[in-house]
PLY file of the C-alpha trace (Angstrom):
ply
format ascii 1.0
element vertex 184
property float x
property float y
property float z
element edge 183
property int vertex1
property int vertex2
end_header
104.31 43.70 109.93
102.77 47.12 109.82
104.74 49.47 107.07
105.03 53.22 107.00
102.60 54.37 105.10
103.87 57.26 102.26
102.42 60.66 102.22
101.10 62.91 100.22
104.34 64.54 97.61
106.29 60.83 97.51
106.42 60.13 93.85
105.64 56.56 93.92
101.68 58.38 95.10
101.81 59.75 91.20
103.11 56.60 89.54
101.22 54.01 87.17
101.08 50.67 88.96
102.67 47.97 86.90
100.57 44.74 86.48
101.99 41.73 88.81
101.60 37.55 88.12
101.72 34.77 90.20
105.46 34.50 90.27
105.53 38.04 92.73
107.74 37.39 95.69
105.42 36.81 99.14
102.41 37.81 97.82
100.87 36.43 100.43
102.93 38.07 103.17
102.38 41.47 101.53
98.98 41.39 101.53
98.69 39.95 105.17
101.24 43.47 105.85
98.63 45.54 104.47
95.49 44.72 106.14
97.34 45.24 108.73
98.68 48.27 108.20
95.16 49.61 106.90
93.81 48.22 110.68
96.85 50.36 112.62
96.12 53.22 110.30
92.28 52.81 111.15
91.56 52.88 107.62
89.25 50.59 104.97
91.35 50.22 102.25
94.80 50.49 101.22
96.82 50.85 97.66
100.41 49.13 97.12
101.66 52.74 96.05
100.41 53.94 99.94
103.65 51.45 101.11
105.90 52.75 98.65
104.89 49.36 95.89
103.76 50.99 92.44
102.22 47.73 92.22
98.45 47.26 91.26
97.50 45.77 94.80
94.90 47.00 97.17
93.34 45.83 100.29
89.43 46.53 101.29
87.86 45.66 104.76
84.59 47.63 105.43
83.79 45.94 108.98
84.47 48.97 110.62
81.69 50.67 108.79
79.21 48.34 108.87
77.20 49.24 112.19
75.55 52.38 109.83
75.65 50.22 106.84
74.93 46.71 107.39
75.49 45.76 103.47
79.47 46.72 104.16
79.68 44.03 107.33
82.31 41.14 105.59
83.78 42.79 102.94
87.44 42.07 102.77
88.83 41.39 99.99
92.59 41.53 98.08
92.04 42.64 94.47
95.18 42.13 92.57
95.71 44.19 88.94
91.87 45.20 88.90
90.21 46.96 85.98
87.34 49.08 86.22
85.59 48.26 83.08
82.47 50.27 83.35
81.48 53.03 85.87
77.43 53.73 86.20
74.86 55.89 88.17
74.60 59.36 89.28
77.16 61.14 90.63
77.03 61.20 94.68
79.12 63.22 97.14
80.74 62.07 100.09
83.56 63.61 102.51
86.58 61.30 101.87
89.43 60.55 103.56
92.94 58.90 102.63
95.64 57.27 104.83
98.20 59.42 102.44
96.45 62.75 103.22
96.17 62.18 107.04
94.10 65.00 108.78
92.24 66.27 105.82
88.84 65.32 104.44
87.00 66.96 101.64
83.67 66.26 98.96
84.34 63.99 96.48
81.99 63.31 93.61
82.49 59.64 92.39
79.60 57.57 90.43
77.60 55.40 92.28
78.02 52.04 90.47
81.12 50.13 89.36
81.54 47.16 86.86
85.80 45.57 87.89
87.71 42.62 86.94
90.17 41.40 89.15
92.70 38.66 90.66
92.42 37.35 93.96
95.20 36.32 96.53
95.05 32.93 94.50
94.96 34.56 91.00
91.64 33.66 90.03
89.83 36.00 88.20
86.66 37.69 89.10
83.89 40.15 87.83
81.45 42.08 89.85
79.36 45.15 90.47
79.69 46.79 93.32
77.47 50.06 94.75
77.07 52.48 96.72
80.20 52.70 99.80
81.99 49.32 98.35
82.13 51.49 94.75
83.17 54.42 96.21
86.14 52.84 98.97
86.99 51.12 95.07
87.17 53.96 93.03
89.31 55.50 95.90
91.76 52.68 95.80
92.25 52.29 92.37
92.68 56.29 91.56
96.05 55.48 93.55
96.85 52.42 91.22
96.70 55.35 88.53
98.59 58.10 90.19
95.89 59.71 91.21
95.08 61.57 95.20
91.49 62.50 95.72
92.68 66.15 96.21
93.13 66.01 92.36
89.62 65.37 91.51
88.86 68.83 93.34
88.48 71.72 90.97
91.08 73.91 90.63
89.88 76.54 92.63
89.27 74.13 96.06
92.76 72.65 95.33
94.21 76.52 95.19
92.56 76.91 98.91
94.26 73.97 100.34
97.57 74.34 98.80
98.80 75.17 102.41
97.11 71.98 103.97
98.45 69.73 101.49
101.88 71.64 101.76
101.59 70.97 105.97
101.59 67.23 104.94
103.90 66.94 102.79
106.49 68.56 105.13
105.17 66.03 108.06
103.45 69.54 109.36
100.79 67.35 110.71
99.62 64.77 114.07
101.43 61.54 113.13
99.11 58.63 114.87
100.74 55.62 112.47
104.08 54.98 110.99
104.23 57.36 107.72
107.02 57.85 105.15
107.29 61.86 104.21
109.72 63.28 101.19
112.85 64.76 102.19
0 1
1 2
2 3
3 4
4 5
5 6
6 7
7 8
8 9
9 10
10 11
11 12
12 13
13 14
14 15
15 16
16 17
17 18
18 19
19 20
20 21
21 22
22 23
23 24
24 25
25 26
26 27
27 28
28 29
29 30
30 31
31 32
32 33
33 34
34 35
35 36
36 37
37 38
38 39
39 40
40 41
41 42
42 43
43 44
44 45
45 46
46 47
47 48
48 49
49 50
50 51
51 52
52 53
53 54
54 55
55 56
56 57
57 58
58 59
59 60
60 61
61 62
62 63
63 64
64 65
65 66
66 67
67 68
68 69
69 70
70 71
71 72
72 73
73 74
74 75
75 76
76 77
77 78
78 79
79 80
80 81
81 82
82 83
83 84
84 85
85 86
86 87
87 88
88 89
89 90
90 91
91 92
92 93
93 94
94 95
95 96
96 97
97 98
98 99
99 100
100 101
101 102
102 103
103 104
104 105
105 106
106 107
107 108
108 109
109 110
110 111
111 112
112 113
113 114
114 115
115 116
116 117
117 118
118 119
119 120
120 121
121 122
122 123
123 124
124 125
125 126
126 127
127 128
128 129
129 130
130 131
131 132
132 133
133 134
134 135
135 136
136 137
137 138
138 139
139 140
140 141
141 142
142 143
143 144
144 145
145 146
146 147
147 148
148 149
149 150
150 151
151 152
152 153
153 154
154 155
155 156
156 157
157 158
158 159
159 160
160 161
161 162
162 163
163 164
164 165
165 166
166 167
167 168
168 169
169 170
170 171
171 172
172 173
173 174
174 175
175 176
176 177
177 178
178 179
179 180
180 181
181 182
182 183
């Protein structure tokens, strides 16, 4: 079932995710919702709080993106209450994107290498590294597990310029080409 993904000024976007266990209702069935949302939405990954869950859930498939990077070809994966345990590298810049800010992109510095611990769909634990796009799509993901929107990691003088943009989204200002939950 594809779900309306929330937008940019819905509080549950600025939330803490709570932990979940094994005993969550349909885990299953929300995670099969949210690939495929994220596929409707054209997007690579996709944070419980982006359908409204303040729930630490997300949803990664890099297929799409794997033609100019052929390291990203099969990578899906469900990480369920990840932790980011150490972050590594240089800082790198890349234009992001985000499913809750449709029609705006912008720099984003974010470091290049990523150390997580996570559940998968069958609550076993793992621990890896990932680089390069995978540890950028994650750091992405997870800043909404903490109530975080890449605009915020913008200094304060880029976020001043775009007040209006983020504004026009909020409102529902903007092209709507998936379902998408606005504040009224």
């Amino acid at each position: 079932m594809i779900l309306p993904v929330y937008v940019y000024g819905n509080p549950v976007l600025r939330q803490k995710a709570k932990d979940i266990d094994k005993s969550f209702k349909d885990i299953g069935i929300l995670i099969e919702n949210m690939f495929e949302t994220m596929y409707k939405a054209e997007g690579v990954g996709l944070a419980a709080p982006q359908i409204g869950q303040s729930i630490r859930l997300i949803v990664i498939d890099t297929n799409i993106m794997s033609e100019d990077d052929k390291s990203l070809k099969d990578f899906k994966k469900c990480f369920i209450n990840p932790k980011v345990l150490e972050e590594s590298g240089e800082e790198w810049i890349y234009n992001e994107g985000c499913l809750s800010l449709p029609t705006f992109r912008e720099d984003v510095k974010r470091k290049e290498k990523i150390h997580v611990q996570y559940f998968d769909e069958n609550f076993d634990i793992h621990e890896e590294w990932f680089d390069g796009m995978k540890a950028r799509i994650f750091q992405h993901e997870y800043d909404h597990l903490e109530g975080i929107v890449f605009s915020d990691r913008l200094s304060a003088f880029k976020r001043r310029l775009i007040k209006g943009k983020l504004n026009d989204i909020m409102r529902g200002k903007i092209e709507k080409k998936y379902k998408m939950k606005f504040i009224k």
